[in-house]
C-alpha positions in Angstrom: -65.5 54.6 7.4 -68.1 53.0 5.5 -67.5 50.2 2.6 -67.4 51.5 -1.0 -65.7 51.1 -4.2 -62.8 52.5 -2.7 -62.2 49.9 0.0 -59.9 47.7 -1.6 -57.1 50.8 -2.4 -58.1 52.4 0.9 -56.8 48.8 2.2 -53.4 48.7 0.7 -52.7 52.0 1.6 -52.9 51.7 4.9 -50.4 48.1 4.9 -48.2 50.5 3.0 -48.0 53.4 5.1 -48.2 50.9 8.2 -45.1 48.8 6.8 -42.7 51.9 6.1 -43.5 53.1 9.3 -42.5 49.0 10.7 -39.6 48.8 8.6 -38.4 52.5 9.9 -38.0 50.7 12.9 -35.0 48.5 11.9 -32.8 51.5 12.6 -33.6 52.3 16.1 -32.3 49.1 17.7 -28.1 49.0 18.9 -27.9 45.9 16.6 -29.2 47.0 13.3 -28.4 50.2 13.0 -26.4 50.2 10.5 -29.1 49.0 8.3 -31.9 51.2 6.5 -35.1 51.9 7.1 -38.3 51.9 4.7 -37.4 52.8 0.9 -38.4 56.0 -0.2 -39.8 54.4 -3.6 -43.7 53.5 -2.5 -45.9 52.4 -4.7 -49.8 51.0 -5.2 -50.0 49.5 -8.1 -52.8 48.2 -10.3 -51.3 44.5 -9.9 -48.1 42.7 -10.0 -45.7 45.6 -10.5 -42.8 45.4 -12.9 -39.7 45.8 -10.3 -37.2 47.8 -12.7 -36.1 49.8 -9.7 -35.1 49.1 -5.9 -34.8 50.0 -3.5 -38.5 50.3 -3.2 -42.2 49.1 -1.8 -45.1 47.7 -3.6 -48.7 47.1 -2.5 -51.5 45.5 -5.0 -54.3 43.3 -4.4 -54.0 40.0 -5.8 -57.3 36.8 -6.0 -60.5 37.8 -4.8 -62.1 35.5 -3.0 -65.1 34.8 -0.8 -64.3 32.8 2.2 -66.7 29.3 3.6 -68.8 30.7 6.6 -70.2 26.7 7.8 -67.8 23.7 7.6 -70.5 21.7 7.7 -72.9 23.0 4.8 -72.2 22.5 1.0 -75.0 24.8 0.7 -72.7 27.6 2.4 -69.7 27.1 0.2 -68.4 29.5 -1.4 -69.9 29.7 -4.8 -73.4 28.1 -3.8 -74.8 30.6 -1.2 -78.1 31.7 -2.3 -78.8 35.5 -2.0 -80.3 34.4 1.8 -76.7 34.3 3.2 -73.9 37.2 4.2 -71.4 36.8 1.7 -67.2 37.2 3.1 -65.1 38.7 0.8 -61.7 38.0 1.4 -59.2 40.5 -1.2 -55.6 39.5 -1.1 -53.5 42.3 0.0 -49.8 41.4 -1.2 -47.1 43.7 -0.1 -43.5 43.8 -1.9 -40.3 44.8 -0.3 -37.2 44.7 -2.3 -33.6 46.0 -2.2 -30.9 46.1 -3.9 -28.1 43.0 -4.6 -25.2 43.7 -6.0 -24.2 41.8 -9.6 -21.5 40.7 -11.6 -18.8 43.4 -12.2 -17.0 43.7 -15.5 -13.4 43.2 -15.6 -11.1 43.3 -18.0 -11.3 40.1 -19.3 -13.9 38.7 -17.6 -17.0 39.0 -15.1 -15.9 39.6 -11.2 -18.1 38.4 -8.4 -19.6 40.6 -5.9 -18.0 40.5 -2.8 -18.9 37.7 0.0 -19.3 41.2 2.6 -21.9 42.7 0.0 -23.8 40.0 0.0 -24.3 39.5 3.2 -24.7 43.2 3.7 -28.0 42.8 1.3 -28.6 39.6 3.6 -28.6 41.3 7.1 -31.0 44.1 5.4 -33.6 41.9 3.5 -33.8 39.5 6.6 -33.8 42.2 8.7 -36.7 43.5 6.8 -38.8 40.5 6.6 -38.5 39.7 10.3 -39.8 42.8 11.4 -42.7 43.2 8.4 -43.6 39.9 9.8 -43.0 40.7 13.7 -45.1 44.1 13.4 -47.9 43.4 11.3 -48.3 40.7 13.5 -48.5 42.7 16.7 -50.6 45.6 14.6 -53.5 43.4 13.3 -53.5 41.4 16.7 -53.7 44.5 18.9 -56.6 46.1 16.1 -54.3 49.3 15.0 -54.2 47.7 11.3 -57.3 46.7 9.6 -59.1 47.8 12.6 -62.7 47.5 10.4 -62.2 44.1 8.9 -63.7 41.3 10.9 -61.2 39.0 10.2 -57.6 39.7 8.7 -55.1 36.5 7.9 -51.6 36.8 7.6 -50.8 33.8 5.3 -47.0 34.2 4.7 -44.3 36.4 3.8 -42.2 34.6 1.0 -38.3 35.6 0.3 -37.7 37.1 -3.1 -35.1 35.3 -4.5 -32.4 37.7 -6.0 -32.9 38.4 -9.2 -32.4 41.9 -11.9 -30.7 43.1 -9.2 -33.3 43.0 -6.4 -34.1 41.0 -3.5 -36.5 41.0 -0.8 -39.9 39.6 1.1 -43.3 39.4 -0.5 -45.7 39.7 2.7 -49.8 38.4 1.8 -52.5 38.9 3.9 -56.3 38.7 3.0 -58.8 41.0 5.0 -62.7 40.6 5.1 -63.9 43.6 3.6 -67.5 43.9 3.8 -69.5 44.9 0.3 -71.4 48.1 0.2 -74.7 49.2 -0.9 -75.3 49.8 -4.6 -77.4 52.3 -6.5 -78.3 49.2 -9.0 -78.7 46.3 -6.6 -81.7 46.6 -4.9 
């Protein structure tokens, strides 16, 4: 499919449907399953989302960038190019994955803490979840069934989300090189 204005969303839909389908995963193996697959809560949304609900899934683009095509030429940093030279444009693509964790309870006279088995219940999940967001992405964009039209595609981290309101989970960024597209006002 050709570049457009539309890139960029077309982009973070596909690492969303391609991560529920990885995280549906967790399920099938002996070890894990127990645990749950993908949320059904998935979203795209038009930056950092406000997480007042989880189980759920997030995608939004975050910085973007153009990328240095010549270490060796100031002239080719980003920022300094001239209109003679291919521009990279590198969007972020950030992906958030968060469950629940259970909270103080109220007792009678005062707050109870969650159990030592909940929490590590929430543990196995959100660890279980990162690892194989990290292990199938990985795999995907290496074998070219994700991002198959980017040129280049860099998997910079996934990040733990510490607990907090009630969630917890794994922030996964990746920037892509999506190329421009021709405009009906730039000659």
């Amino acid at each position: 499919m050709p570049a457009s204005p539309g890139s960029l969303y077309e982009a973070l839909d596909e690492l969303l449907t391609f991560a529920a389908t990885a995280l549906d995963t967790i399920p099938t193996f002996a070890e894990t399953a127990d645990l749950d697959g993908a949320p059904s809560a998935r979203f795209i949304t038009a930056g950092l989302p406000s997480i007042d609900c989880c189980p759920g899934m997030w995608a939004y683009a975050g910085p973007l960038a153009e990328a240095g095509t010549s270490p060796a030429r100031a002239i080719l940093d980003p920022g300094h190019r001239s209109g003679a030279y291919q521009r990279v444009n590198l969007p972020t693509l950030n992906l958030l994955v968060m469950r629940c964790v259970p909270g103080f309870g109220a007792g009678p006279t005062d707050a109870t803490l969650p159990s030592s088995t909940a929490l590590a219940a929430v543990a196995r999940q959100v660890y279980a979840d990162g690892w194989a967001l990290w292990v199938e992405i990985s795999r995907a964009v290496k074998a070219g069934a994700l991002f198959s039209r980017c040129s280049e595609v860099y998997f910079d981290a996934g990040v733990p989300q510490d607990p907090s309101g009630g969630c917890a989970g794994w922030l996964m960024t990746l920037r892509v090189n999506l190329g421009g597209y021709t405009s009906t006002i730039n000659p």
